[in-house]
Backbone bond lengths (Angstrom), bond angles and torsions (degrees), N, CA, C in turn:
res aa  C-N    CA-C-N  psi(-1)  N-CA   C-N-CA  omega(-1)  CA-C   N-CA-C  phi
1 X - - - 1.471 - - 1.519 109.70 -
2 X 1.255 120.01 133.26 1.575 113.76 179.92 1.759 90.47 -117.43
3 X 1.535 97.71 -160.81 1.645 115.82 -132.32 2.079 78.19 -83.03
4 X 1.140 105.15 -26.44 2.156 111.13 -165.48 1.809 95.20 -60.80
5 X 1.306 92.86 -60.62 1.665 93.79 170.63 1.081 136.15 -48.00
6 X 1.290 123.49 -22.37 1.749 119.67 -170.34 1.647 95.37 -112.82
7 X 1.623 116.89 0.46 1.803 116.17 164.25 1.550 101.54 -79.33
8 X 1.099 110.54 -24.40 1.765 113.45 -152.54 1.258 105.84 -100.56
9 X 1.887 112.78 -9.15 1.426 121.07 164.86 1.729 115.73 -70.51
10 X 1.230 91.33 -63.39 1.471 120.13 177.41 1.552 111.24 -36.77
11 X 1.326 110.46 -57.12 1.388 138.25 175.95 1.566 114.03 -51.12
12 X 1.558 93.73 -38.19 1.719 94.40 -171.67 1.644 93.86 -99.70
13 X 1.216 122.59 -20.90 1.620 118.94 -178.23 1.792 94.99 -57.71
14 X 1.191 82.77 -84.32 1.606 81.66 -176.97 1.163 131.08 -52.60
15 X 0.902 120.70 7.53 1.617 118.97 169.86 1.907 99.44 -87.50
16 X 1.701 101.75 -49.22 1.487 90.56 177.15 1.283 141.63 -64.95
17 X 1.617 93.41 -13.97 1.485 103.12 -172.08 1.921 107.93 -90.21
18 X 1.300 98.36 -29.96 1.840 115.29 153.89 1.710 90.65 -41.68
19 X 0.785 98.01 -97.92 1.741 111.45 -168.67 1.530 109.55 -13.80
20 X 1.280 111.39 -74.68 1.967 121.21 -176.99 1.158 87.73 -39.27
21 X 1.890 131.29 -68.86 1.160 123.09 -135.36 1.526 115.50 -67.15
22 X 1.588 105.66 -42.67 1.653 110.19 171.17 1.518 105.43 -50.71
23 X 1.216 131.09 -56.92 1.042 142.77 -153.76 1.595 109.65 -47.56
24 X 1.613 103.86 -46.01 1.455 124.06 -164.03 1.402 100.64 -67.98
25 X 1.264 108.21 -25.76 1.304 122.16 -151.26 2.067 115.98 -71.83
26 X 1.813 78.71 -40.36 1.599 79.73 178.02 1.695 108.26 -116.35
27 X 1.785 123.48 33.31 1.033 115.67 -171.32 1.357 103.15 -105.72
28 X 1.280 145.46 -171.36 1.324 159.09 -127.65 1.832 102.92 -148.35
29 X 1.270 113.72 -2.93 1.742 116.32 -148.19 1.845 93.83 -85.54
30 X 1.426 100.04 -160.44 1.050 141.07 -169.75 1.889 98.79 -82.76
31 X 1.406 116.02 116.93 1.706 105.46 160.68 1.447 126.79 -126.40
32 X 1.205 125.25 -164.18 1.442 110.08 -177.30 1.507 93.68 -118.05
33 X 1.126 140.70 169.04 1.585 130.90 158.35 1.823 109.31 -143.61
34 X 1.236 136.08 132.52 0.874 139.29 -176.14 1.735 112.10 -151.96
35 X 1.451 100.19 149.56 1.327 108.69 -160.91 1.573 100.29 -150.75
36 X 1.655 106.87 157.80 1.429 134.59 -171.48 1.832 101.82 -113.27
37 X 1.132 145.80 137.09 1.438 127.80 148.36 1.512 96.94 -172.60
38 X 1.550 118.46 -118.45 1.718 126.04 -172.33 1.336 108.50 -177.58
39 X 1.196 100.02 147.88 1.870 115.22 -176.34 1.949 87.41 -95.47
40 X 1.366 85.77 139.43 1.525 94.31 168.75 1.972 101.61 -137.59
41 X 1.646 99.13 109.52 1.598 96.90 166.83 0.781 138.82 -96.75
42 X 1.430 116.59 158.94 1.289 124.17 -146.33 1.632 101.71 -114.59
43 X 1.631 111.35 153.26 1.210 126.97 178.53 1.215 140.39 58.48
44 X 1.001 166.15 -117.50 1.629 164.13 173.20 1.800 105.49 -56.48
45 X 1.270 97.83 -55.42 1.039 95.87 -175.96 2.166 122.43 -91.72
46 X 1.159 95.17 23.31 1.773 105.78 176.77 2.092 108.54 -64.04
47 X 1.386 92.47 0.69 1.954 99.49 -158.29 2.145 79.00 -114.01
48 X 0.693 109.11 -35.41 1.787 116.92 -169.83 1.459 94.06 -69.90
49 X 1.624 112.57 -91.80 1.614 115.34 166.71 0.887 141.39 -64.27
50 X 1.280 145.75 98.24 1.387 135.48 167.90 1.699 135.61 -93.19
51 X 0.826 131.56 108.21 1.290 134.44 172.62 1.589 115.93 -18.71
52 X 1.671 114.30 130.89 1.511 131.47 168.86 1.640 89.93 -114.79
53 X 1.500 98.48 -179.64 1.706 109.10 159.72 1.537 121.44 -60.17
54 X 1.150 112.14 130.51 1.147 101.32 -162.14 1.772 96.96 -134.49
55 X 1.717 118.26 169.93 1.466 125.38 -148.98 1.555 92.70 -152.04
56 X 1.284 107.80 147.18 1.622 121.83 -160.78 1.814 90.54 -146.04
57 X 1.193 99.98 136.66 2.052 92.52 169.55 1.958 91.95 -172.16
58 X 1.551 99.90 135.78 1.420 121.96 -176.77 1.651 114.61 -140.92
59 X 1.217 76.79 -168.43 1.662 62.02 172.31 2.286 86.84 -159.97
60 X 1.329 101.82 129.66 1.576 118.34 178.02 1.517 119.56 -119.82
61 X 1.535 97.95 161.54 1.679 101.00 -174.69 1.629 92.97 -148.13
62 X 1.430 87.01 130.18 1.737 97.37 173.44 1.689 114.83 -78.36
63 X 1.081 106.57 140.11 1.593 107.99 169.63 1.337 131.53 -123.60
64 X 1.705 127.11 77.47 0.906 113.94 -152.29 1.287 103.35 110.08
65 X 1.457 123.46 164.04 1.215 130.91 175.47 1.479 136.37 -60.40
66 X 1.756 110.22 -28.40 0.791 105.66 -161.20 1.716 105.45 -127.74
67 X 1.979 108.35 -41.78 1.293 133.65 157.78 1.616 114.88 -55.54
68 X 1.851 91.75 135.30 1.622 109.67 -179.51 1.739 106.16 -132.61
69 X 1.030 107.65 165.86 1.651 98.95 175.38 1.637 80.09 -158.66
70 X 1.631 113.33 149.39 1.410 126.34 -142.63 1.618 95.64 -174.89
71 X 1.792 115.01 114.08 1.207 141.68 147.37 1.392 109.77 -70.24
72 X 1.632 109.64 123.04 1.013 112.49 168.26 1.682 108.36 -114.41
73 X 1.862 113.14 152.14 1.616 98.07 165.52 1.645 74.19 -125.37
74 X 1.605 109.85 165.45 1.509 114.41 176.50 2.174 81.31 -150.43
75 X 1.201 102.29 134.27 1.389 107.18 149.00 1.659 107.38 -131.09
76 X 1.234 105.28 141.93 1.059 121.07 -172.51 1.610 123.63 -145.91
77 X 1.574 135.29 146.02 1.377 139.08 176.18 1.494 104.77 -109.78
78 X 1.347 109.48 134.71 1.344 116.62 -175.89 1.955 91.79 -134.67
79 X 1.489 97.28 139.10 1.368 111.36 160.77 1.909 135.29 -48.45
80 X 0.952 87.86 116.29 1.670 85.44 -172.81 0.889 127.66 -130.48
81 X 1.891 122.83 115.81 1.800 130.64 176.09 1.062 104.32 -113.66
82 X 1.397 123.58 107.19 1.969 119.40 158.01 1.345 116.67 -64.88
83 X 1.298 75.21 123.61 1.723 110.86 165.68 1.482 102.46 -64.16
84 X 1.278 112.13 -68.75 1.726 113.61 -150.15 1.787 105.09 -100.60
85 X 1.317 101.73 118.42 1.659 91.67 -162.48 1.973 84.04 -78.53
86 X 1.625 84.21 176.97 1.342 107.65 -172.26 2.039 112.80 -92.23
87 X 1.242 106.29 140.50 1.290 110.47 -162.45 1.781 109.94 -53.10
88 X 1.445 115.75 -18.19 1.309 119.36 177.43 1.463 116.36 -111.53
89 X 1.501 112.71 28.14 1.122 117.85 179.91 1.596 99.32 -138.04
90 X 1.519 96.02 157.05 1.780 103.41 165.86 1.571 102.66 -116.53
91 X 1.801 132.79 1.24 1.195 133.42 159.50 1.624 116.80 -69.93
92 X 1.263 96.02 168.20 1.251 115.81 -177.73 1.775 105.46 -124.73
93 X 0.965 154.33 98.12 1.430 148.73 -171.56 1.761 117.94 -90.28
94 X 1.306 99.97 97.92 1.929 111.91 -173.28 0.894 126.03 -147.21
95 X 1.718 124.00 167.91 1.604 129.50 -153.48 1.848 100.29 39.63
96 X 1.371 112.60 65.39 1.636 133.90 118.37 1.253 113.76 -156.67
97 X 1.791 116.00 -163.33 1.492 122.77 -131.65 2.025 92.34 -105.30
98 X 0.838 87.52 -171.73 1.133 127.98 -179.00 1.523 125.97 -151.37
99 X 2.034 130.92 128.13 1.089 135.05 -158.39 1.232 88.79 -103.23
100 X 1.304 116.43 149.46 1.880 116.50 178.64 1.908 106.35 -151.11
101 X 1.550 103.38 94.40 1.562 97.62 -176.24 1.512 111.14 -109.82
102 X 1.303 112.42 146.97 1.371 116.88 -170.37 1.862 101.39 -123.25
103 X 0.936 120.15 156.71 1.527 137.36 167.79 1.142 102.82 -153.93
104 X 1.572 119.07 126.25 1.451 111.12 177.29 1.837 99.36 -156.08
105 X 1.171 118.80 179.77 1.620 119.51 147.86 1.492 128.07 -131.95
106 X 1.376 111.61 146.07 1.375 121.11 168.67 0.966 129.90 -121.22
107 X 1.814 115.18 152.72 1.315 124.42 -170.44 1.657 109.87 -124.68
108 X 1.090 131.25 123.92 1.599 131.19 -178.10 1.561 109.60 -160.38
109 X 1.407 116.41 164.43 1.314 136.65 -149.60 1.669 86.07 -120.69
110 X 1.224 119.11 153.99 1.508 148.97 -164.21 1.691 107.11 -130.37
111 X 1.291 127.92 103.74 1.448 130.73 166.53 1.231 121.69 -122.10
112 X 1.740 109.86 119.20 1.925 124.51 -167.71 1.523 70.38 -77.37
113 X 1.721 87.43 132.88 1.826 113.35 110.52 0.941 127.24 -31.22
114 X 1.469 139.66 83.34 1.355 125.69 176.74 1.536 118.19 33.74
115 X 1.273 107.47 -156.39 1.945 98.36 171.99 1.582 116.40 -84.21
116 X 1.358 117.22 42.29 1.552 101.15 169.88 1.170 99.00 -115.74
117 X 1.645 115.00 -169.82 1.265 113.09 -166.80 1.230 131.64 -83.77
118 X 1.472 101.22 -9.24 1.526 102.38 -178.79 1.597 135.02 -91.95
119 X 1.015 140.05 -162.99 1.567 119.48 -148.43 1.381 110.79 -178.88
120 X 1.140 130.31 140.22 1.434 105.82 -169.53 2.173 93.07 -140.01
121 X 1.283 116.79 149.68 1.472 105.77 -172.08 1.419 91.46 -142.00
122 X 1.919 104.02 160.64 1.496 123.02 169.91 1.199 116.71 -124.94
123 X 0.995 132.97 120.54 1.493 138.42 170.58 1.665 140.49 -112.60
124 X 1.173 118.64 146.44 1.239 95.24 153.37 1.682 117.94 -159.28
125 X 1.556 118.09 -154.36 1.726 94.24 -137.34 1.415 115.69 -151.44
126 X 1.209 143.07 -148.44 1.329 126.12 164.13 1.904 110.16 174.25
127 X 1.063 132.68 104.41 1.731 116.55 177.65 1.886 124.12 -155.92
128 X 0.954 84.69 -136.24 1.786 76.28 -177.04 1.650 114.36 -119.15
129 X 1.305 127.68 135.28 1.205 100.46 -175.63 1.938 104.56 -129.10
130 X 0.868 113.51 156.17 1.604 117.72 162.32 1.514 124.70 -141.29
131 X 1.637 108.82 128.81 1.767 114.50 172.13 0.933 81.21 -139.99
132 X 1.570 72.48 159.18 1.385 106.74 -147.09 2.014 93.53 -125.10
133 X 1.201 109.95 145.93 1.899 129.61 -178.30 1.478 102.52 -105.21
134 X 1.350 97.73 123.08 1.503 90.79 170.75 1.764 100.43 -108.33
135 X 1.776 97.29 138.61 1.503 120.43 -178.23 1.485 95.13 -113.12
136 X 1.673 100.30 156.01 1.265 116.81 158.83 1.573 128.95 -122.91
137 X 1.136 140.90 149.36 1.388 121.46 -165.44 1.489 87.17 -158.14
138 X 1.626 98.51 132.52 1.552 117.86 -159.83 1.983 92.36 -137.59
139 X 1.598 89.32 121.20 1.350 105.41 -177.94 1.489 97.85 -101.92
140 X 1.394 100.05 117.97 1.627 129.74 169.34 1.715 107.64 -47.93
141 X 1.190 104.73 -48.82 1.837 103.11 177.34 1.145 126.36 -71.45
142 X 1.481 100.17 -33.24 1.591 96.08 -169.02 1.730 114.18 -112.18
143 X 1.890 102.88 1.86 1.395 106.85 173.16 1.566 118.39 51.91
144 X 1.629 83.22 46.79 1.507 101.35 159.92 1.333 138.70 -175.49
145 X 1.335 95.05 129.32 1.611 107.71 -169.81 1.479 120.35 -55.18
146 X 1.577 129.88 166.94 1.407 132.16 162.56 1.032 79.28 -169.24
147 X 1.967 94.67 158.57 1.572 142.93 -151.09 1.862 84.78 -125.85
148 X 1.499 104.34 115.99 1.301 109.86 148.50 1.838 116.11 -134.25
149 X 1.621 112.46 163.58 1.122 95.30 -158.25 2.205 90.11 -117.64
150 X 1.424 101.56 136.76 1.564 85.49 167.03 1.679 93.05 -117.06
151 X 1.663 90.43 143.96 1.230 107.57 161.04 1.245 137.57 -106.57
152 X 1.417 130.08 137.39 1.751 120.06 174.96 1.183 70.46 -101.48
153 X 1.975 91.46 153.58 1.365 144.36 179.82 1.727 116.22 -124.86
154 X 1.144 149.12 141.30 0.954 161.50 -144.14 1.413 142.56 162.35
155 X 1.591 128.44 179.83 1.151 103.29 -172.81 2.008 89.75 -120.00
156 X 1.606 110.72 -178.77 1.343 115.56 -166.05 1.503 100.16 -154.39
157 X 1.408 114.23 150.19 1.082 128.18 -157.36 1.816 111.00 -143.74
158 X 0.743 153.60 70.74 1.261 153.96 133.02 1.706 156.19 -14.20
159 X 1.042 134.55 170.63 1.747 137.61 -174.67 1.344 110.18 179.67
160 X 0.993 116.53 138.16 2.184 118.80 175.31 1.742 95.40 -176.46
161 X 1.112 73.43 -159.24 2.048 98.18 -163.93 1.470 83.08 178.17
162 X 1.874 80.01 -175.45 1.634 101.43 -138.35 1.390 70.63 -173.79
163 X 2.027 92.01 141.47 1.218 117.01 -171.46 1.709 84.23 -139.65
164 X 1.648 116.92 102.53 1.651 120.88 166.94 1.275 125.53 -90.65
165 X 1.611 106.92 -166.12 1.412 145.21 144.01 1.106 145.23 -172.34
166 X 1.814 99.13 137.85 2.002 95.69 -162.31 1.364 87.89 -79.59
167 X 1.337 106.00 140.74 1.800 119.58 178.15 1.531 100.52 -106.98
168 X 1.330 119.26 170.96 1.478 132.64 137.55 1.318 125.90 -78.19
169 X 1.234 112.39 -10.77 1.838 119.91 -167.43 1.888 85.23 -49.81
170 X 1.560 111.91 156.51 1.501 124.08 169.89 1.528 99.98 -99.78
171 X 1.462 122.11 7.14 1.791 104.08 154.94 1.578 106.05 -126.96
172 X 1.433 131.94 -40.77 1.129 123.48 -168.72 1.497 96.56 -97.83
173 X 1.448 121.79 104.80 1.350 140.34 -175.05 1.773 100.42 -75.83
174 X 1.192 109.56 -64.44 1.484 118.53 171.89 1.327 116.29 -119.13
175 X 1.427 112.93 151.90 1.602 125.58 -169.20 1.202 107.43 -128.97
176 X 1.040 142.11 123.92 1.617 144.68 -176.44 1.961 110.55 -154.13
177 X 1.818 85.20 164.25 1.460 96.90 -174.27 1.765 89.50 -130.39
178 X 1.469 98.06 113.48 1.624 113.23 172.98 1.649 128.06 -88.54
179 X 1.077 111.93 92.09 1.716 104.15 178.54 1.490 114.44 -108.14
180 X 1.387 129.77 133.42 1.269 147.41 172.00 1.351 118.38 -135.85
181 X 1.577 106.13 -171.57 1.422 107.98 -171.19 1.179 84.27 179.97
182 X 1.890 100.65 143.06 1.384 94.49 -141.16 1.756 66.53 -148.35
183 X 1.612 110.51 168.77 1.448 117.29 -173.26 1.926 108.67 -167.42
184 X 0.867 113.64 144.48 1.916 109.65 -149.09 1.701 115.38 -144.16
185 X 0.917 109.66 136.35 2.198 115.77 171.36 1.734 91.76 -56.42
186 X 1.127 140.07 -34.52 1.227 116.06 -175.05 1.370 122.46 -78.72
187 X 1.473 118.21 115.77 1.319 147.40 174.21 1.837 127.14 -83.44
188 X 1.630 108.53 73.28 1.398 96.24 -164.33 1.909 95.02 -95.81
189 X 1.712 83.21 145.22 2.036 82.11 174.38 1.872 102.99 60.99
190 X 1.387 104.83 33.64 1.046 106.27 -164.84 1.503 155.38 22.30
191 X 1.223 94.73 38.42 1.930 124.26 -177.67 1.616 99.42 -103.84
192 X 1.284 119.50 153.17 1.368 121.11 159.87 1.397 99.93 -68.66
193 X 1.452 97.86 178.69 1.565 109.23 -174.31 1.413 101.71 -127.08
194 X 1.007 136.69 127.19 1.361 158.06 -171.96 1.743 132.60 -125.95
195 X 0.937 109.38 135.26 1.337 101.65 175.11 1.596 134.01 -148.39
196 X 1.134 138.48 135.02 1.522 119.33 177.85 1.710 99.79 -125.18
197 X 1.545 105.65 128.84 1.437 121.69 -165.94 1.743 110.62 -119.62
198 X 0.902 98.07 139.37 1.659 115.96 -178.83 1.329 98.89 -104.47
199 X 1.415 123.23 164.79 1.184 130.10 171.05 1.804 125.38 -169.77
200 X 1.222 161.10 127.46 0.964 168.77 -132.10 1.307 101.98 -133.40
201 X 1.553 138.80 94.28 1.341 128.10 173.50 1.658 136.92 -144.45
202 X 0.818 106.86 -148.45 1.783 105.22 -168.94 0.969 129.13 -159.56
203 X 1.251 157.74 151.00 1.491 156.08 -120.47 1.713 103.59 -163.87
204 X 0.747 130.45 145.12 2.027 131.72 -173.77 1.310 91.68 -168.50
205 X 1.054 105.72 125.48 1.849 129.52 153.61 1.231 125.16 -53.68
206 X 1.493 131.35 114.75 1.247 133.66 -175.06 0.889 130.35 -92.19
207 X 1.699 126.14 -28.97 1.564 149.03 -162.32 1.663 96.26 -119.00
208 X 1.443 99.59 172.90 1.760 111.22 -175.37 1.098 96.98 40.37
209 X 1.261 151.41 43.85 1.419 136.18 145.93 1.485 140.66 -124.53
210 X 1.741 104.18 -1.51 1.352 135.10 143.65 1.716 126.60 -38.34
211 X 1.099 78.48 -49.40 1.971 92.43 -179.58 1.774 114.91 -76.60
212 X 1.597 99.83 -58.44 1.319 101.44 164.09 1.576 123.72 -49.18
213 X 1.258 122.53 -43.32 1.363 118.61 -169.72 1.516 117.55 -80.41
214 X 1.466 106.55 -30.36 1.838 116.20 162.16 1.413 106.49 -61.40
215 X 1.527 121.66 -47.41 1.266 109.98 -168.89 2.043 112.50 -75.83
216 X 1.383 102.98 -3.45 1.579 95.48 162.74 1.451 113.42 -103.31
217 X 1.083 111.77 -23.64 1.799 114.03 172.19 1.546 93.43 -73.62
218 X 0.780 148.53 -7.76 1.576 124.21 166.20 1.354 103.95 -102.06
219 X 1.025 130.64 -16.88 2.103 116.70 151.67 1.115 103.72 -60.85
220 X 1.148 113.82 -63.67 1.684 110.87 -175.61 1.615 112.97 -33.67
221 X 1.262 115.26 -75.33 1.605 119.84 170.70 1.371 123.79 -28.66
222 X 2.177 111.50 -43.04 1.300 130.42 -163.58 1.704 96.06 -65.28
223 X 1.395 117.72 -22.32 1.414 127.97 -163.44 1.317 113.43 -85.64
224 X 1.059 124.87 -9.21 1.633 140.58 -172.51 1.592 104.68 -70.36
């Protein structure tokens, strides 16, 4: 292979990956969406949980021009000091985590800015959630501790928007800033559990883009 060949790769990569990305852009399909930001909780219990970095990823389909409906799974670790010791304990268990998983779905509407690229959406939502308590239990005889975790389980209910943009980039198709606030049957230390979450994320096309990308990897190859 000399130096003509690996321009004419490059050349044809990006052209295909141009291609998917427009493509995704104005289709109706299947996407992935994933995001970076932090849970921040709310109320009684804001001193119990505390927010780490935290990760959001679903997968949505537009319907219509403007309507989306969007599975989310999120697992996540959140910081955890009890406040309220437990009726069979004289400990207090703090400075570690806490597991926090969500499955839920959402439904929200999509409104352009006029003709530019940006976009702004409202939603809201409904799913299952579980966190998890970490206990410790220390046997006097045998002089030794173990870590078990109880979890409340429940259901969760939600609302947010989203402030975007349709890009040209050939990986980050859409760019958005996600804020909600979210509120739940699970009662730990007997407080509801609450939350309002930020998030930093992105949108990629999943479907129609099999075909396109074989049909430039076989120029690519044709070039050999």
């Amino acid at each position: 292979m000399n130096k003509f060949y690996h321009i004419k790769m490059v050349t044809c990569a990006f052209a295909s990956f141009s291609f998917v990305s427009a493509h995704a852009q104005h289709d109706h399909k299947l996407h992935l969406t994933t995001g970076i930001g932090f849970n921040n909780i709310q109320g009684k219990l804001k001193n119990t949980f505390r927010s780490a970095v935290a990760f959001n990823s679903g997968f949505e389909r537009s319907f219509g021009k403007h309507w989306y409906g969007q599975l989310e799974v999120n697992f996540n670790t959140l910081k955890y000091d009890q406040q309220v010791r437990d009726d069979n304990s004289a400990f207090l268990f703090q400075n570690t985590s806490s597991s926090f998983f969500q499955i839920g779905a959402n439904w929200g509407c999509d409104a352009h800015l006029g003709k530019s690229p940006w976009f702004v959406s409202a939603y809201g939502g409904t799913g299952f959630l579980s966190l998890g308590k970490p206990r410790i239990n220390i046997d006097e005889v045998t002089n030794i501790a173990t870590q078990k975790i109880i979890r409340g389980n429940g259901i969760f209910g939600k609302v947010g928007g989203r402030l975007g943009l349709n890009t040209k980039s050939p990986t980050f198709h859409t760019l958005y800033i996600d804020g909600s606030w979210m509120t739940s049957s699970v009662r730990p230390e007997g407080s509801g559990f609450r939350n309002v979450a930020v998030f930093a994320g992105m949108r990629m096309a999943m479907v129609n883009e099999n075909k396109a990308v074989k049909k430039q990897a076989k120029k690519l190859m044709n070039l050999r």
